[in-house]
ZADOMAR-631778 format. One record per residue (C-alpha): x negated, y negated, z. Coordinates in steps of 0.1 Angstrom, whole numbers, padded with zeros to 4 digits, always signed. Each point is the difference from the previous one (the first is absolute). Layout:
# residues N
XYZ/...
//
This chain:
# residues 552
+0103-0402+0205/+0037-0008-0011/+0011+0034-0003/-0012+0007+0034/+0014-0029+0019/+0033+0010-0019/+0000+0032+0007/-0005-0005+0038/+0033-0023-0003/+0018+0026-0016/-0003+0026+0020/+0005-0023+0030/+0035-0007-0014/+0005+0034-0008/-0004+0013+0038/+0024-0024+0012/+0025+0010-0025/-0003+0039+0003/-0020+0012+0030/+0013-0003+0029/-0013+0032+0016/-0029+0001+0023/-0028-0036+0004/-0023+0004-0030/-0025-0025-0008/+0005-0019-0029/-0023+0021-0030/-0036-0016-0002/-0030+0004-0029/-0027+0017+0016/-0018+0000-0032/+0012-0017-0027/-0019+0005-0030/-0012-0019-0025/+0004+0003-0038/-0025+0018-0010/+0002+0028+0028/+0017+0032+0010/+0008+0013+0031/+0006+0038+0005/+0013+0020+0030/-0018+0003+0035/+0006+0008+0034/+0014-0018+0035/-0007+0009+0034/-0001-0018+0037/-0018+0005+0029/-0003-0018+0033/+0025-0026-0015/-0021-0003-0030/+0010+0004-0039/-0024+0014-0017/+0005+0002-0043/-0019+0014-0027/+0007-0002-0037/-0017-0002-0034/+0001-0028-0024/-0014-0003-0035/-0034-0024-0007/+0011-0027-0026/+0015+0011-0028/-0013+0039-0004/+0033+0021+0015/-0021+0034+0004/-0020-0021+0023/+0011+0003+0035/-0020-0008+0035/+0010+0008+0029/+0011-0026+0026/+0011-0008+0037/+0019-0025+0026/+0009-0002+0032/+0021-0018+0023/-0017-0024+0022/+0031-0008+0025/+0023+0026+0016/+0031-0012-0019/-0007+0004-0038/+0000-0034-0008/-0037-0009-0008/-0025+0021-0019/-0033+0005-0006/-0017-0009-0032/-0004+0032-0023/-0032+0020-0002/-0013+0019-0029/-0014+0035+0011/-0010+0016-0036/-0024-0013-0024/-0002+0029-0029/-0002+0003-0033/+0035+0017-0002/+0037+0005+0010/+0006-0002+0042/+0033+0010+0006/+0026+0012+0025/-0015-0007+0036/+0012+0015+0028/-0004-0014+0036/-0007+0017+0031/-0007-0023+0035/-0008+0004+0038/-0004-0033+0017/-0032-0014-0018/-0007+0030-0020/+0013-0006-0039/-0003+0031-0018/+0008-0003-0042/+0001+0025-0023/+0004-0007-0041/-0004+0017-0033/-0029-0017-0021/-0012+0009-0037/-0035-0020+0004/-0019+0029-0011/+0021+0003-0033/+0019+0030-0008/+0022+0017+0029/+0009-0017+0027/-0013+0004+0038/+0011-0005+0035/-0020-0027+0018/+0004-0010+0035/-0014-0031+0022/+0006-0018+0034/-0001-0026+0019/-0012+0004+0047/+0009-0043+0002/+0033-0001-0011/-0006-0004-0031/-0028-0028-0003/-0027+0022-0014/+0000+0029-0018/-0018+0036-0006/-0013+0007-0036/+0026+0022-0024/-0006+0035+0008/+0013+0026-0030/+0013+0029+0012/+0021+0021-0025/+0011+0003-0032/+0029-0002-0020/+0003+0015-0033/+0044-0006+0000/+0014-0034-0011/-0014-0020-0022/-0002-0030+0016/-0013-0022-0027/+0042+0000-0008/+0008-0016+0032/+0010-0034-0005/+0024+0009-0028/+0013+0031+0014/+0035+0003+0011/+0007-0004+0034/+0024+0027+0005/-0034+0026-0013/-0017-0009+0029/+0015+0018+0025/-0023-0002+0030/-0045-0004+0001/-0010+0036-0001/-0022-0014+0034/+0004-0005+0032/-0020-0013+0032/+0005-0002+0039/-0021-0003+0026/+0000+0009+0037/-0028-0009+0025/-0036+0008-0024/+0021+0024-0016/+0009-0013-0036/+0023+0031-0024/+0006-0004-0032/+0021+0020-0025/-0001+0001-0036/+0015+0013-0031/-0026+0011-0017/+0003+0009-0037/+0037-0001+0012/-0004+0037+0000/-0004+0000+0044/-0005-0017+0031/-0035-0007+0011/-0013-0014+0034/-0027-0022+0011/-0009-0011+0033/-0026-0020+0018/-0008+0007+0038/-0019-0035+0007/+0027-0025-0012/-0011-0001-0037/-0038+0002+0000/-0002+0033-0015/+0023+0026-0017/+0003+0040+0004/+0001+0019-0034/+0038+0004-0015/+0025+0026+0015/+0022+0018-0028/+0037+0002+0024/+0022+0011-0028/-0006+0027-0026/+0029+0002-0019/+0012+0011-0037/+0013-0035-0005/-0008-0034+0005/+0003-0019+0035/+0007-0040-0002/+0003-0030+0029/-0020+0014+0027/+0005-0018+0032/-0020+0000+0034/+0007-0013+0036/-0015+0010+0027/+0002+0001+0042/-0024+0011+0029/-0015+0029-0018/+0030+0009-0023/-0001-0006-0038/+0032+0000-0020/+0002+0003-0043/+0026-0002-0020/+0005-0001-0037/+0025+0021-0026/-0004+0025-0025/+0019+0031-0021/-0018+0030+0010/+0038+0011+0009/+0014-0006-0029/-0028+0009-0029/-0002-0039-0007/+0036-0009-0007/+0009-0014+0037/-0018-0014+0029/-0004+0002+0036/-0016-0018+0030/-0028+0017+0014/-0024+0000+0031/-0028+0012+0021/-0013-0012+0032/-0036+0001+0020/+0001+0001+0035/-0039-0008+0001/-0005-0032-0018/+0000+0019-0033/-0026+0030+0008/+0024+0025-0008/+0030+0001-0018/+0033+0019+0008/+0021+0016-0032/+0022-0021-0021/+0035-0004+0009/+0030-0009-0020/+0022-0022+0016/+0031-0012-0026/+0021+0023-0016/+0015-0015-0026/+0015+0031-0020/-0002+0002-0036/+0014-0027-0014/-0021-0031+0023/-0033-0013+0003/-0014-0016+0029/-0033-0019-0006/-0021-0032+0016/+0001+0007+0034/-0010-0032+0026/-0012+0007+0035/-0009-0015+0034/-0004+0007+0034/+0012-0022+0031/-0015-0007+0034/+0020+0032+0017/-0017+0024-0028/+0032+0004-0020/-0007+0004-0035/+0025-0017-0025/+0006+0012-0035/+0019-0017-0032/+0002+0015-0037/+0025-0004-0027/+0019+0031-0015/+0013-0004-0039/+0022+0025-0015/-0012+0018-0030/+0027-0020-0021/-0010-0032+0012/+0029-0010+0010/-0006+0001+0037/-0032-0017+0021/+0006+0003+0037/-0030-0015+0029/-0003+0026+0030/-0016-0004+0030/-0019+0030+0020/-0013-0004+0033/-0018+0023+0026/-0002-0004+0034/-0026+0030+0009/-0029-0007-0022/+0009+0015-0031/+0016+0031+0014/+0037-0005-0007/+0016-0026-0021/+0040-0019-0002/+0009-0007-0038/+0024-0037-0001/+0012-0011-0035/-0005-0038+0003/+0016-0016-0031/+0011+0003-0034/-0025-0014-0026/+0005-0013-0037/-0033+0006-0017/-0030+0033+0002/-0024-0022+0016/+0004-0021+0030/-0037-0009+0007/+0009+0004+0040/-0017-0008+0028/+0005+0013+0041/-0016-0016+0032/+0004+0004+0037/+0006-0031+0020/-0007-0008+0036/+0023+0025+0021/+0025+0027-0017/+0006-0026-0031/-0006+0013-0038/-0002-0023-0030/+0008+0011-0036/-0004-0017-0032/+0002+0011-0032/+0011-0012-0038/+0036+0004-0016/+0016-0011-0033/+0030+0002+0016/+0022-0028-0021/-0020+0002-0031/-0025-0020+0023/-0031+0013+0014/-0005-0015+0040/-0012+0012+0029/+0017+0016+0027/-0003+0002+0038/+0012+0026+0025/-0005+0002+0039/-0001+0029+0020/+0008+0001+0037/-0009+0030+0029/-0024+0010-0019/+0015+0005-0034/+0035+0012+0015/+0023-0029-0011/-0007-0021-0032/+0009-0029-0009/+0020-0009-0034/-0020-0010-0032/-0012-0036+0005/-0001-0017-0035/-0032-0027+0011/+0001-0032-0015/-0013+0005-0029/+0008-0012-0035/-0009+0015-0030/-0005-0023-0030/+0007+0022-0030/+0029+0024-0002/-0009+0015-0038/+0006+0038+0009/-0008+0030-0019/+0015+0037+0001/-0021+0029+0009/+0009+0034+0012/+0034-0014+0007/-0011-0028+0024/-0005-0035-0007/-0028-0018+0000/-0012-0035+0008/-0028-0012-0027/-0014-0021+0032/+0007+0014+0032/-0011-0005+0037/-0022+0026+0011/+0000+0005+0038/-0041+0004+0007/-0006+0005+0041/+0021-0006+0032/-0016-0006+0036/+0007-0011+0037/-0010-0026+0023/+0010-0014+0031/+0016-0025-0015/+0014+0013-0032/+0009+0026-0027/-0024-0010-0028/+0005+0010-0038/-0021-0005-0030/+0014+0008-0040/-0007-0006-0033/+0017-0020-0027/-0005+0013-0033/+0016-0029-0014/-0027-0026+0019/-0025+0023-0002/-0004-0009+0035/-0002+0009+0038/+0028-0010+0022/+0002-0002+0041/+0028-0003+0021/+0009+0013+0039/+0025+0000+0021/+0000-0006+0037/+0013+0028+0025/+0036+0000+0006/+0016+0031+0008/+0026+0011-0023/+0035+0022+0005/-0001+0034-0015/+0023+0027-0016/+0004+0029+0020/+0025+0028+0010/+0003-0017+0034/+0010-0036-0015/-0025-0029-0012/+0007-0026+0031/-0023+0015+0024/-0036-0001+0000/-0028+0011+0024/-0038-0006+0001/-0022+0024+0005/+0014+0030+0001/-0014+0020+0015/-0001-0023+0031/-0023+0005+0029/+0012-0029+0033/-0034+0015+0018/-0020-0024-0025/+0019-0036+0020/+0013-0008-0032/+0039-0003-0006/+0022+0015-0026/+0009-0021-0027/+0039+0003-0009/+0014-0020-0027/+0039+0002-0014/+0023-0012-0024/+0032-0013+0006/+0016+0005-0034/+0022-0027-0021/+0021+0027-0012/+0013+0024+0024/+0022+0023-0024/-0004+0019-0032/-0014-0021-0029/+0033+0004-0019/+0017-0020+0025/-0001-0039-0002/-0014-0016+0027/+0020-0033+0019/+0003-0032-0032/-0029-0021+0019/-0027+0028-0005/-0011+0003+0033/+0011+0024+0028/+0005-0016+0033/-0020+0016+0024/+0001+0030+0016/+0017-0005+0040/-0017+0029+0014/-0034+0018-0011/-0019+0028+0021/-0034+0012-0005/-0007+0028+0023/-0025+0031+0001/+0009+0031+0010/-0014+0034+0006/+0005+0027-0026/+0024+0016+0025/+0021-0029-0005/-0012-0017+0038/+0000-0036-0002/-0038-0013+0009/+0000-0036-0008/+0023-0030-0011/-0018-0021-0018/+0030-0020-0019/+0035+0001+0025/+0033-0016-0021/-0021-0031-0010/+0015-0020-0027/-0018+0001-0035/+0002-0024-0031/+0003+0025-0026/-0023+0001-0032/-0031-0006+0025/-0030+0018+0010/-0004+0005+0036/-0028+0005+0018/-0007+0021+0038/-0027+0017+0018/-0001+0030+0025/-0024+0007+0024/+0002+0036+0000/+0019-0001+0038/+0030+0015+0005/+0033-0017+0022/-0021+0007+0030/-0033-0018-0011/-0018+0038-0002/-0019+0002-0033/+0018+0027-0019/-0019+0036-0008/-0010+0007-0037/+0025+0018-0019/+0029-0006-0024/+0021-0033+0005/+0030-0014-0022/+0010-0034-0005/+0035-0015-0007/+0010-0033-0013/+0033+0003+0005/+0034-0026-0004/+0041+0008+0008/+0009-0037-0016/+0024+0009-0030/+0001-0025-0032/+0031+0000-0023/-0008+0006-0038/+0023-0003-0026/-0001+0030-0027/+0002-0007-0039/+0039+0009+0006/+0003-0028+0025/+0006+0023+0031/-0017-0008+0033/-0027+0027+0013/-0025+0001+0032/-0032+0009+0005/-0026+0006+0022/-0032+0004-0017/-0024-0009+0025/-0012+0035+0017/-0039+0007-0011/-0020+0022+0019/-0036+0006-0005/-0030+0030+0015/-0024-0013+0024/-0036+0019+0007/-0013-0010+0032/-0036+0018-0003/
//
């Protein structure tokens, strides 16, 4: 109990002293384990402003015997929990569950040795929200990894479960690995009760790893990599689609193209509320000296897809994770040993994967910083291991594992919208775009009056702050350059604030505007002196950011 409580004060210190970015709550123990227990990777996922976790934990003292378990939030905050529930009661090893949920419906699927020998796929859910439960169904099995080695197997093996579940209306898919030689599919038509026979959807020379399903109206969408290309030395990321809730399949389609000398492997998908289907993998160089995140993203169903490198990575496994929030929001997490250390990162993605934010370091702290060399990257002996991301009304909500505790963490951080880096300036910011005024709600507009108006290698005024800024505009305009609406006319502006206004969609003449192309100007002429490192005296006007509007 003293190593908890002083952890908790630690890191509590540690986020005042270094992370300043975004509102994080401070790290809590979800599940804390005792001594003579083990707790192994699981799954996160929220629904109707619920959390919903599964995980496996060893029995006593006997680490190769894992059950399966779950918990829930029981307010729509994250701050209480409910009690954990076992789910399995065999003989042998449950590991690796994987969560799929729709309102009350709790779908779980896990790989369980109980009948000795290989392993299987079993599945089970919960109609109540998780308060009773179906009996373990087996489904398939797996003849791959020997999971017997799993609790003293290196994390940086286990690339991704070679499962996957989602579920849409009665309609549950799930992928699978099998033999990691190709994908399989299962689905069931009446939310879980029953199961058609196995569909082979890749046929393949070599082997095919981290399938991944999502689904929408009648559209299913898998993903997963292989090296059919490149007679095993390389990898690509790979899809097919079903336009009929998986009764026929369409052909395989490659969709990186990494060249000769990359790989590109463990793909992570969702789909948002408008159908758009977001896409992250990581891409290595055959060297390893290079590991890059991308993100991919289609906004016709699978037709056509936009390629976006995302950041530069310091390991070959970042254990990522990708959700859709409320509106055109994206969430990303994933694991980095950047700094010797192995934390967990955040990044946010605005109009619908567009603009992203910069990596957010959350808060964190990692308790041993023993490293070891591999492949040319370091390695952390105890990292953090990012486990699932999800969305509520009232909060991003994340979920990891410390290796070093051998223990789940929570933390979440309250919606705030945040400034971005783009090609059009990172002061401006507009929610949602697309915007539609025929719905009677307004557009929400929020800018940033910098604290340093010129080029970083200039030194701002002694005291630090900027005075503010006499005269600030914020007006839209058509993309014919016809002014439709001041919203902002030469107010002053404290700079190094975030300002908030709304727009009702009306032009000067109270008409509500047609749909179309807009643009949107934050604009300042106030000029600040700034001394060079030569001592001369140089103006600037940095303050001229325009932004696209849809109007749909």
């Amino acid at each position: 109990m003293g190593k908890i409580i002083y952890l908790i004060v630690f890191i509590f210190i540690s986020i005042n002293k270094i992370y300043s970015l975004g509102n994080w709550s401070v790290p809590r123990f979800l599940l804390p384990r005792s001594s003579n227990e083990a707790i192994w990777l699981g799954d996160m996922v929220t629904s109707d402003n619920t959390i919903h976790l599964v995980y496996s934990k060893s029995l006593g003292d006997i680490y190769n015997w894992y059950e399966i378990y779950y918990m829930k939030s029981i307010d729509d905050i994250g701050e209480r929990f409910s009690k954990e529930v076992r789910l399995t009661n065999s003989d042998g090893c449950s590991v690796l569950p994987v969560l799929a949920v729709s309102g009350n419906h709790i779908h779980i699927i896990w790989w369980d040795s109980r009948e000795g020998g290989n392993f299987y796929l079993y599945y089970k859910h919960s109609l109540d929200g998780g308060n009773t439960w179906s009996e373990d169904k087996k489904l398939i099995e797996y003849k791959g990894f020997d999971f017997k080695k799993l609790p003293y197997v290196n994390f940086y093996d286990m690339e991704s479960n070679p499962a996957d579940i989602t579920v849409n209306g009665n309609y549950v898919h799930i992928v699978v690995a099998k033999d990691d030689l190709d994908i399989y599919y299962i689905r069931s038509t009446d939310g879980g009760n029953t199961f058609d026979s196995e569909i082979r959807l890749t046929n393949d020379s070599w082997p095919s790893y981290a399938p991944v399903v999502v689904s929408k109206n009648n559209s299913v969408h898998v993903f997963w990599y292989d090296s059919r290309d490149w007679a095993g030395d390389k990898t690509e990321i790979y899809y097919k689609r079903s336009l009929n809730n998986g009764s026929t399949w369409e052909a395989d389609r490659k969709l990186t193209y990494c060249g000769p000398y990359h790989y590109a492997r463990t793909p992570r998908a969702t789909i948002d509320t408008y159908n758009i289907i977001h896409l992250i993998y990581d891409s290595s160089s055959i060297v390893k000296t290079s590991e890059m995140l991308y993100y991919m993203r289609s906004t016709d169903n699978g037709v056509s897809w936009t390629d976006t490198f995302l950041t530069q990575l310091h390991c070959k496994n970042i254990f990522s994770h990708i959700t859709s929030g409320l509106k055109d929001d994206i969430h990303i997490i994933f694991t980095d040993f950047r700094e010797k250390l192995g934390e967990v990162y955040y990044k946010y993605g605005f109009n619908f994967g567009s603009i992203w934010s910069e990596d957010i370091r959350l808060p964190i702290t990692t308790y041993s910083i023993s490293y070891r060399i591999e492949d040319g990257f370091s390695y952390p002996n105890a990292p953090n291991i990012a486990m699932g991301i999800g969305v509520t009304d009232k909060a991003v909500n994340i979920v990891w594992y410390d290796s070093y505790w051998n223990a789940i963490l929570y933390s979440r951080e309250s919606f705030i919208e945040r400034l971005f880096k783009s090609e059009e300036g990172n002061n401006l910011l507009i929610s949602p775009n697309p915007y539609s005024p025929s719905n009677g709600k307004n557009l929400r507009i929020l800018y940033k009056i910098p604290s340093e108006m010129g080029p970083s290698s200039f030194i701002p005024p002694l005291s630090g702050i900027m005075p503010p800024l006499k005269e600030v505009y914020l007006k839209v305009y058509t993309i014919s350059g016809e002014l439709v609406k001041t919203l902002i006319n030469g107010e002053e502006r404290d700079t190094g604030w975030l300002y908030e206004t709304n727009w009702d969609g009306k032009n000067e003449r109270g008409e509500t505007v047609c749909r179309g192309l807009y643009l949107i100007n934050l604009y300042s002429p106030w000029k600040y002196t700034y001394l060079n490192s030569r001592g001369d005296i140089n103006e600037y006007v940095r303050l001229n950011e325009v932004k696209k509007l849809v109007i749909k």
